[in-house]
N, C-alpha and C positions, 0 to 999 in steps of 0.2 A: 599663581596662588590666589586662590579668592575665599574669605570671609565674611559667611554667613549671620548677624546675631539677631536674626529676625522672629528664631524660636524661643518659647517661652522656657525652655528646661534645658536645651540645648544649644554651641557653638556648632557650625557645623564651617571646616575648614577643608576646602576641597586643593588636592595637590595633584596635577597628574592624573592616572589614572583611578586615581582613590580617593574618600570622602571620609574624613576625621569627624566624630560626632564626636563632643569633649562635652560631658555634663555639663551644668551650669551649678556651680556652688556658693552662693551668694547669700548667707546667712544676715549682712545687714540689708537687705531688699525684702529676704522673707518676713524677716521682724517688722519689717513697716509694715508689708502688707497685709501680714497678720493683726498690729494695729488697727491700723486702718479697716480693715472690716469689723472690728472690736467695737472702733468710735460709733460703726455703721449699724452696728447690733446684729450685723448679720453672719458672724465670725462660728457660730452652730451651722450656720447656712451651707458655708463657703469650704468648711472642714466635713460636712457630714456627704460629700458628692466624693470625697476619698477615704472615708470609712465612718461607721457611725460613732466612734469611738472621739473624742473632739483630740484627745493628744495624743493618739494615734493617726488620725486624721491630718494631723499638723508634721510629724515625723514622715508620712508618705508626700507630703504637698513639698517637704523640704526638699527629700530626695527624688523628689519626681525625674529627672534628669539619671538618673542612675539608676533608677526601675526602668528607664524607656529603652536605655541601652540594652539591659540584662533581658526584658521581652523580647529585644529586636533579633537576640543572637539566641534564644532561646526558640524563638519560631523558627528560624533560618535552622538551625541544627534539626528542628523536627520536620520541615518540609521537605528543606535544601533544593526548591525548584528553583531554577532563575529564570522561569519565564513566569512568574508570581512575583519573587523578590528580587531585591536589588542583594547579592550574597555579601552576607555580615565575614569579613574573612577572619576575625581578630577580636576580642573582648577584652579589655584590662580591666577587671575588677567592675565594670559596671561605669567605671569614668572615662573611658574611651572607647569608641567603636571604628574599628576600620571597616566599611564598605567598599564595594566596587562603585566606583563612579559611570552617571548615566548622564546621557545630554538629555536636556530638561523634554517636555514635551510642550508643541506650541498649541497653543486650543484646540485645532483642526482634529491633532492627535488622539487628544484627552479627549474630545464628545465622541471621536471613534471605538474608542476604547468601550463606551458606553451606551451607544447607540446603534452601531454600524454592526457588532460584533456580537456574542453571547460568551462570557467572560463569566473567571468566578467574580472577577469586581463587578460583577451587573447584578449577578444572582446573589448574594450578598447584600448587595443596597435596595433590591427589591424586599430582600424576607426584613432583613434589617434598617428599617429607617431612619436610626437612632445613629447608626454609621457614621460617622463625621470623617472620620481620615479618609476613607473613600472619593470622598465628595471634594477635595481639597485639588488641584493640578499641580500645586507645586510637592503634591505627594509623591508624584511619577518622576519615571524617568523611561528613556530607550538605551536599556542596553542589549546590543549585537541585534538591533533594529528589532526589537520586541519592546512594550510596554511594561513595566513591573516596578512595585509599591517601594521607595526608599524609605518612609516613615512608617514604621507600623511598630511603632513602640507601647500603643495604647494597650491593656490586657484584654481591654474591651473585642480588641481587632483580632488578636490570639486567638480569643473565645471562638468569634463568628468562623475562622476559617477552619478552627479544629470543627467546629459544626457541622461545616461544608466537607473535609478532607474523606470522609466515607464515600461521600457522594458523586465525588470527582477523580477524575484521575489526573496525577501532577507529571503532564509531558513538556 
């Protein structure tokens, strides 16, 4: 068993053949932080990047972790390719996500993915430069020796690939 607490919304507890992503619910962290960028004067700043709305803004920053799950298994039901995703098998209310577990990918992999190949992740980070989960290695994984995105809980990332999904076909 190995635990992950390196995401900022998420636990992610890998068992076997499968990847536990357990929201993160930390209501006295969010209040400092929310502080804390108060003191900064930049707490419009830091709330208006997750809605323009500032205590709606602060109610999506809280549950961010439980929007990333509910995206993740919400793409996966609309693609269901798993040579794109890593397959969400499991949703509990948005506070747990069971995945299929991938062995990570070593550099070599991930510049292949990107460079060597013509991928929707290539085409994608071309039109979209703004992409950030894309851009990340430790986003990938190989499962059944293919490459495909275990994080893509951003809505951002939703967006780009329903963009794409006319365009491509999911083999």
């Amino acid at each position: 068993m190995e635990v992950h607490l390196s995401g900022c919304s998420r636990i992610v507890v890998l068992i076997g053949p499968y990847a536990f992503k357990i929201a993160r619910v930390r209501p006295l962290y969010w209040t400092y932080r929310l502080f804390f960028w108060a003191t900064k004067g930049k707490i419009n700043e830091r709330l208006h990047t997750h809605h323009q709305s500032r205590w709606y803004g602060a109610l999506k920053y809280i549950t961010k972790g439980i929007r990333a799950n509910l995206t993740e298994y919400k793409t996966w039901k609309r693609f269901r390719d798993p040579n794109i995703f890593a397959p969400t098998l499991l949703c509990l209310f948005g506070v747990i996500n069971i995945q299929r577990r991938g062995r990570p990918l070593d550099i070599h992999e991930y510049l292949s993915v990107f460079y060597t190949s013509r991928s929707i992740f290539t085409e994608i980070v071309r039109a979209y430069p703004d992409e950030r989960d894309l851009r990340k290695r430790e986003h990938f994984c190989l499962i059944d020796g293919k490459p495909c995105l275990v994080d893509y809980g951003e809505p951002i990332s939703e967006y780009h690939f329903s963009r794409f999904s006319r365009q491509l076909t999911f083999t």
